[in-house]
C-alpha positions in Angstrom: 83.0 150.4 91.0 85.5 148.4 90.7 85.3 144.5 91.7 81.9 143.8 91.7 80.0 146.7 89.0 79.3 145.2 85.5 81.0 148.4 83.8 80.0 149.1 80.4 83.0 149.7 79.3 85.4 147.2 80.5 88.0 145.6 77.9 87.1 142.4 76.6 90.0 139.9 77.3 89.3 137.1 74.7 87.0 137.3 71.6 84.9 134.5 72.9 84.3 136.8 76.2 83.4 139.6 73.8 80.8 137.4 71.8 79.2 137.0 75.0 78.3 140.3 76.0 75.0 141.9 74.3 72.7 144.2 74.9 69.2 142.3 76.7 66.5 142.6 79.2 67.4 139.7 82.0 64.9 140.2 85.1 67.8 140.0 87.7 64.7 138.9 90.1 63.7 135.9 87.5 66.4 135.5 85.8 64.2 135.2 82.5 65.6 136.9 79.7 62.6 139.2 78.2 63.9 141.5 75.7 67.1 141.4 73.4 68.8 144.3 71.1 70.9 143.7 68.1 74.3 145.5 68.5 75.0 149.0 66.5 76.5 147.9 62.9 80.2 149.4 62.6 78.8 151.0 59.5 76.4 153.0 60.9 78.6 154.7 63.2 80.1 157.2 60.7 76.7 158.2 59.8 75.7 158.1 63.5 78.4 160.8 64.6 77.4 162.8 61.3 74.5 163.2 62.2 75.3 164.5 65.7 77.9 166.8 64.5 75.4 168.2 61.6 72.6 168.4 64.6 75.3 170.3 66.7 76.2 173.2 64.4 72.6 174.0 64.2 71.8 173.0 68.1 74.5 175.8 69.0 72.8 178.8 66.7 69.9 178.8 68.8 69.0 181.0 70.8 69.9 178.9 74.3 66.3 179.4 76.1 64.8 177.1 73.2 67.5 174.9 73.8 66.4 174.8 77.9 62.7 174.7 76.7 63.4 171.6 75.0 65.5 170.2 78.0 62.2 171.4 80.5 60.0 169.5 78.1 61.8 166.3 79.0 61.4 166.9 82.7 57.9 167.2 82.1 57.7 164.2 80.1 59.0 162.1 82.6 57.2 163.4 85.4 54.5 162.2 82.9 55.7 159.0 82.9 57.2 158.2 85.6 55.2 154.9 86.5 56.6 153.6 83.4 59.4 154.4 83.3 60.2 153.1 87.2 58.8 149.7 86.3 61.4 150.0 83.4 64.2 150.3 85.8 63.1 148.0 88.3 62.7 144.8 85.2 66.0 145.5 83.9 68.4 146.2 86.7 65.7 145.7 90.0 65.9 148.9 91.7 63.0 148.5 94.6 60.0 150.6 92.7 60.2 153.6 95.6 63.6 154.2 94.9 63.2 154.2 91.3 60.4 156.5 91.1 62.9 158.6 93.8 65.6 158.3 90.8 63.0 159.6 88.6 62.0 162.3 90.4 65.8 163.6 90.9 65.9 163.3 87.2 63.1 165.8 86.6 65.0 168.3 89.6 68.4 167.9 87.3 66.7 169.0 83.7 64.5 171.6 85.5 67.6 173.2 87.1 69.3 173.7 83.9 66.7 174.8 82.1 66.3 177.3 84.7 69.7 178.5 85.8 72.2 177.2 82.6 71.0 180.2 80.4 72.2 182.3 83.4 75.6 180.2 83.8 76.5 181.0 79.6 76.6 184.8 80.5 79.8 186.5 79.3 82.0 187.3 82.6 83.7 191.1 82.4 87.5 190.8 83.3 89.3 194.5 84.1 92.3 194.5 81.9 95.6 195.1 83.9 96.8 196.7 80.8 95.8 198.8 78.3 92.7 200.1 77.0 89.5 198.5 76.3 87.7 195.3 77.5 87.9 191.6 78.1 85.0 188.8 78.2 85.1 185.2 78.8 82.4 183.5 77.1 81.1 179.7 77.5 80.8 178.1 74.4 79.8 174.8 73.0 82.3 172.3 71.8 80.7 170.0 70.0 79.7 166.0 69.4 80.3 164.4 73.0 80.0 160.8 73.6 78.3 159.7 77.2 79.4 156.1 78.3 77.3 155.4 81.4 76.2 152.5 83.5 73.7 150.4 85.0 72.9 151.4 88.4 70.9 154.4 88.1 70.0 154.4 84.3 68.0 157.2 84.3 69.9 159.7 86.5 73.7 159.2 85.7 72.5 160.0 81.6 70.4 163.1 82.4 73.6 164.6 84.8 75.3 164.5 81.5 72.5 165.5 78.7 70.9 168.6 81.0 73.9 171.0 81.2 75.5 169.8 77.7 72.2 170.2 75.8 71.4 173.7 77.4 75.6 174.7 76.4 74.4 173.7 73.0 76.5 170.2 72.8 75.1 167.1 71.2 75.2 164.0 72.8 75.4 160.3 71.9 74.7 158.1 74.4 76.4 154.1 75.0 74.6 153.2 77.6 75.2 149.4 79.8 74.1 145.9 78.1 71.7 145.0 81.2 69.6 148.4 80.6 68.7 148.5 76.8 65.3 149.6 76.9 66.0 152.5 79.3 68.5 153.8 77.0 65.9 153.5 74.3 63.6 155.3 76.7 65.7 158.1 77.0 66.1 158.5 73.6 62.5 159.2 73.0 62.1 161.7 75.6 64.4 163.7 74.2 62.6 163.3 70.6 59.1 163.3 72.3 60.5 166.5 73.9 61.3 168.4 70.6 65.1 168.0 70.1 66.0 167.4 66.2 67.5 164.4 65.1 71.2 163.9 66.3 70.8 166.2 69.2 70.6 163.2 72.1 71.1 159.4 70.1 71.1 156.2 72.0 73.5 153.9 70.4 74.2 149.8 71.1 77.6 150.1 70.6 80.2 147.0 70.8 83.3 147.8 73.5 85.5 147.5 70.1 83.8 150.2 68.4 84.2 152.9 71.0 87.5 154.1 70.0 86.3 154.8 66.8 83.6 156.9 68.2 86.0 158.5 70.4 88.9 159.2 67.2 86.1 160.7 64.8 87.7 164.1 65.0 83.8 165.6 64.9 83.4 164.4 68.5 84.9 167.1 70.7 84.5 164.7 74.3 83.6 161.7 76.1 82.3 161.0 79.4 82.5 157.4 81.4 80.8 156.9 85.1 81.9 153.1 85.3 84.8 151.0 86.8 88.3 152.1 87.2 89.7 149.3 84.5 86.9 151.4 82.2 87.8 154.7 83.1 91.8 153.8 82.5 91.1 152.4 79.1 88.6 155.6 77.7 91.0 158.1 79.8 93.9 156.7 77.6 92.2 156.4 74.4 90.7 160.3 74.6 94.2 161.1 76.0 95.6 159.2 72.6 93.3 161.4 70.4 93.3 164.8 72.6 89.6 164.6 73.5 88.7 166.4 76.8 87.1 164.0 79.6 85.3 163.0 82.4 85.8 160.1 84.4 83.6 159.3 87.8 85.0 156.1 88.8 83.5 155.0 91.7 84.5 154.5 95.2 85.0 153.3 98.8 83.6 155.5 100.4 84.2 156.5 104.1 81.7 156.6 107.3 83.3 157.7 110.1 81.7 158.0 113.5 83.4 160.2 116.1 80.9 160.5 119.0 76.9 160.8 118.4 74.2 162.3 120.8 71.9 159.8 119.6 73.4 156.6 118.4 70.4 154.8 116.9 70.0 157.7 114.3 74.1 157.2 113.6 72.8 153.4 113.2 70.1 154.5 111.0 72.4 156.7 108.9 74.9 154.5 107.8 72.4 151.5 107.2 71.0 154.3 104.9 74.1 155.2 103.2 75.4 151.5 102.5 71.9 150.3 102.1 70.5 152.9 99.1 70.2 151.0 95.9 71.0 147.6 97.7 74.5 149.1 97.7 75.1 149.4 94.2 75.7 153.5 94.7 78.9 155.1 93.9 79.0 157.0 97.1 77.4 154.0 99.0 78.8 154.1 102.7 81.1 151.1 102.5 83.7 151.7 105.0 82.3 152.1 108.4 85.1 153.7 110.8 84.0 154.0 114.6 86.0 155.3 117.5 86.5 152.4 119.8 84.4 153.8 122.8 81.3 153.6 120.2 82.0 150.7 118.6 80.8 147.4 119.8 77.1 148.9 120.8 77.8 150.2 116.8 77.9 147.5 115.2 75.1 145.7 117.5 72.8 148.2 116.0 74.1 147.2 112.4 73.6 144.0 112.8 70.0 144.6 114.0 69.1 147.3 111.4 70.6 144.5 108.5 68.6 141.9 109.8 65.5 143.4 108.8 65.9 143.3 105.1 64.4 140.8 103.6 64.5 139.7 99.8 61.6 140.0 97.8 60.1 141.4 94.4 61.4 144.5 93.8 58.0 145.5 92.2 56.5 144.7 95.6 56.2 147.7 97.5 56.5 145.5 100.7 60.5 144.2 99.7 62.9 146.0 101.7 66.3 143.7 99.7 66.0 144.2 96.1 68.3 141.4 94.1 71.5 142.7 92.7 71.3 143.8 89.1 72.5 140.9 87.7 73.7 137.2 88.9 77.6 137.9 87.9 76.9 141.0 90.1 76.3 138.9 93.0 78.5 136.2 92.2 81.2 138.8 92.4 80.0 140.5 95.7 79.6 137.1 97.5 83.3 136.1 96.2 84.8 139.1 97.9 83.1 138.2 100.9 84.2 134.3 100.7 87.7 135.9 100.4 87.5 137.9 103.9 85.8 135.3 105.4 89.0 132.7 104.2 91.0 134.6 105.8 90.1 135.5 108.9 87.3 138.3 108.6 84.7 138.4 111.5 81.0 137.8 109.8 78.6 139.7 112.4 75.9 139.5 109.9 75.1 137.5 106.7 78.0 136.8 104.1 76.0 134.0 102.1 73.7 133.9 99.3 70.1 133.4 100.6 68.1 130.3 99.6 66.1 132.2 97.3 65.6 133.1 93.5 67.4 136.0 92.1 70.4 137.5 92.3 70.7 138.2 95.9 73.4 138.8 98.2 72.8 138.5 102.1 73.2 142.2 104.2 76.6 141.5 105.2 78.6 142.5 107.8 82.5 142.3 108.4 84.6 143.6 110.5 88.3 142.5 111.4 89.2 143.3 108.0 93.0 143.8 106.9 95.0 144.5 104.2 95.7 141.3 102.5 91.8 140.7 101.8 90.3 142.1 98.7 87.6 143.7 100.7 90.0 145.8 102.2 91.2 147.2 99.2 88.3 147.0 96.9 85.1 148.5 96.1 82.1 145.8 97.8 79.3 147.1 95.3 76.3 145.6 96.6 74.5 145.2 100.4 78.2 144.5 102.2 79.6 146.7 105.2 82.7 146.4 106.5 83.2 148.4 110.2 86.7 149.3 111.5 87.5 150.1 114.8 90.5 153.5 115.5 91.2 155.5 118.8 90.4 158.3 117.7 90.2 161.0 115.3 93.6 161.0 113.3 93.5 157.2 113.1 89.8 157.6 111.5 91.6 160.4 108.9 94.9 158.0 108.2 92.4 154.8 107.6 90.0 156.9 105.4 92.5 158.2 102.9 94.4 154.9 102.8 91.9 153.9 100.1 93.1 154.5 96.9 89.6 156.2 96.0 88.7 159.5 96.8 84.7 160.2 95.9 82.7 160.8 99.0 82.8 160.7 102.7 80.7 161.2 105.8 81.7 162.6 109.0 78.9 162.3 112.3 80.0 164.4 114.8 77.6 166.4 117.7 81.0 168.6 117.7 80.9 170.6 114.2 84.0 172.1 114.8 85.7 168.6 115.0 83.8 167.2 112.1 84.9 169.6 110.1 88.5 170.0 110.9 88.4 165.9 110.2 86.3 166.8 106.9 89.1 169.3 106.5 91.7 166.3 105.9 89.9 164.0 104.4 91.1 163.2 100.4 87.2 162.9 98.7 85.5 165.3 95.9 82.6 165.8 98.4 82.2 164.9 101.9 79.0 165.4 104.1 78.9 166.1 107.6 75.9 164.5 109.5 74.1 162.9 106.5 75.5 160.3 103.9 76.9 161.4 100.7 73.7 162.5 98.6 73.0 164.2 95.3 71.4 167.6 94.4 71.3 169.6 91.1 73.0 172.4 92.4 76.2 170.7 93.9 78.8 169.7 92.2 79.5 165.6 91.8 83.1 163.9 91.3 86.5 162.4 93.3 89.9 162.7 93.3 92.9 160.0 93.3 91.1 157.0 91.3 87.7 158.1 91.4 88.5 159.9 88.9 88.3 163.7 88.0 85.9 166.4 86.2 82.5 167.3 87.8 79.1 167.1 87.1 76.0 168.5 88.3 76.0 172.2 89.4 76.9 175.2 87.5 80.6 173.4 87.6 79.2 170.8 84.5 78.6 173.7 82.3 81.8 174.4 82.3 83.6 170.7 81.5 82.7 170.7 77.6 82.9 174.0 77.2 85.4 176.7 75.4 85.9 179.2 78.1 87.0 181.5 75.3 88.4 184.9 76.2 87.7 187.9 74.2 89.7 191.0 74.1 88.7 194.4 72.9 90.9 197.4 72.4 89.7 200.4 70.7 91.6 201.7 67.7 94.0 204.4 68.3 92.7 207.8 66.5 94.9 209.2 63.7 96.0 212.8 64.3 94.8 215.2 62.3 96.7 216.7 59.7 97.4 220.8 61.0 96.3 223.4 58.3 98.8 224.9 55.5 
């Protein structure tokens, strides 16, 4: 995420750029401002984390299937309210209204998994001893106050990955969610009260950027978490690294797309419009470098360029619009200057690569190909409705392209052959990679990167275990006295 996400967490460079920033409601579709939230006062935050930390030490004593009732209770809530709640995220960061009420529903699949299958996760696992007597354990246990940095493009989802399995371990969370989404993160918040968890168990906060470190040094917080840009994830990764506080960092991507041969080409074509197109491309795992062996590739990228021609932009509210805007205009101002830059220097525009003459923060579906190194769009994440297609020989030119990137979240591999897609899945450098479909998200398996993506996983028993004390337990019995004989 690294060019063209708004990250929540990004550095300010000057004051004056700082006193811009604030936390508001700004229909990306109208522009119109509709809703505006007073930063958190710097003297709250002490009492903010006390509260957490005091909620935690009593959170942790219960017994942990009350602590996954309360966590199904949400679920149920915002099956509940899931009309509402979709409308919320399509005003603030205008997600079409199917694919929020999709986010939704994957929300509801995340807390119900946990509250089903965590309690089972926290059981004590036997070791044999090599040595000696006795008996060893390793139990899971909580750690404490954890703060949860998190962005913009799937409000909902990218929170609830991090509350489900830390709230069923028995951690407390508070939550600095992204300026553009202030009334989701006040949303969330009263699901988890509506739900039944005490005060200081799950707290949304406004914070300012300059008052996260102090958040982060309170020595009652145990842990922080950040899904935003890579500038954000260097500057939290050093700061918990300054105050040895574990972390997670999920830093976005390019991902790859690479097409080796395919049976059926149109449903390749239909794939990878899905995998860049999801969210109007503002996904982590988005699709966003398209690599085709040459004998496929010009009928390829015909087929793009007829698939991206029939988006059109509309009201995201409309069921009807198939091009939602980007979340905000510096989003697409951003997107469409990384495109200007290929296109200055020699990039190939097969589709799009303009801003449409429309209201809103839209961004044409673009196509590039002819891409090279010295354009940003080779090197950078295009976060938003951009492809760029790339043309190899073969097989080991699609590997060596792939992991040239200096991300490493997801990747695709289409193949008819499964033992060549996955000896080239084999060698890829991503956290996940999915043969035959484009990189997806499921309760039960696990979410992160490698290389600048990041590190640290969520979702699947694997995020019980980040914020946790794996703490071993050893148990040898006492060694009887001998008698004493008779006199």
């Amino acid at each position: 995420m690294t060019a063209t996400q708004n990250p929540p967490t990004e550095h300010p460079k000057t004051a004056s750029e700082s006193a811009e920033r604030r936390y508001a409601t700004v229909n990306p579709f109208t522009g119109e401002t509709e809703k505006e939230f007073p930063f958190t006062d710097t003297a709250e935050i002490d009492g903010i984390v006390e509260r957490a930390h005091a909620a935690y030490q009593e959170w942790r004593d219960r017994p942990v299937e009350e602590r996954a009732a309360v966590v199904r209770r949400v679920a149920e809530l915002m099956d509940e309210r899931r009309n509402d709640l979709a409308a919320l995220i399509t005003t603030e960061m205008g997600k079409r209204r199917e694919e929020a009420t999709g986010e939704l529903f994957l929300c509801s699949m995340i807390l119900k998994y946990y509250a089903d299958n965590g309690p089972g996760f926290l059981q004590p696992q036997a070791i044999q001893p090599l040595m000696g007597k006795g008996e060893a354990v390793v139990e899971t246990q909580p750690i404490g106050v954890l703060l949860a940095i998190e962005p913009w493009n799937y409000p909902f989802y990218q929170v609830v990955r991090v509350a489900g399995p830390n709230l069923v371990l028995g951690n407390t969370v508070i939550l600095k969610h992204a300026e553009i989404n202030p009334q989701c993160a006040v949303a969330l918040e009263q699901l988890f009260t509506d739900a039944g968890a005490p005060q200081g168990v799950f707290t949304n906060t406004f914070l300012r950027i300059a008052d996260v470190e102090q958040v982060i040094a309170d020595p009652r917080v145990q842990g922080v978490t950040l899904t935003g840009s890579e500038r954000a994830g260097s500057a939290v990764g050093a700061l918990a690294g300054k105050h040895l506080k574990k972390s997670v960092l999920e830093l976005g991507g390019s991902d790859p797309f690479i097409v080796l041969d395919a049976d059926d080409l149109g449903a390749t074509v239909k794939a990878a419009t899905m995998g860049r197109m999801q969210n109007t491309g503002q996904a982590c795992t988005a699709s966003k470098r398209l690599i085709v062996t040459e004998d496929l590739y010009e009928p390829f990228v015909q087929g793009l360029k007829q698939a991206f021609s029939t988006f059109a932009p509309g009201d995201p509210a409309d069921p009807s619009t198939s091009l939602a805007p980007l979340s905000s205009e510096r989003a697409a101002q951003d997107l469409h200057a990384q495109i200007q830059d290929a296109i200055d220097k020699g990039a190939t525009v097969v589709a799009g690569g303009k801003r449409p003459d429309h209201p809103g923060a839209f961004v044409e579906p673009t196509i590039l190909t002819d891409v090279t190194p010295e354009m940003r769009a080779y090197h950078e994440e295009l976060f938003g409705p951009a492809a760029v297609v790339y043309k190899v020989k073969d097989a080991d030119e699609a590997v060596t392209l792939a992991n040239s990137s200096v991300y490493g979240l997801g990747a695709t591999v289409m193949s008819g052959d499964m033992d060549r897609a996955r000896s080239v899945a084999d060698r890829l450098e991503a956290g996940m990679v999915w043969i035959n479909q484009p990189t997806g998200s499921s309760p039960e398996l696990p979410f992160g990167g490698v290389k600048r993506s990041g590190y640290g996983r969520e979702l699947s028993e694997l995020a019980m275990f980040e914020f946790a004390n794996r703490r071993l337990v050893r148990t040898v019995p006492v060694k009887k006295a001998d008698k004493p004989q008779a006199g």
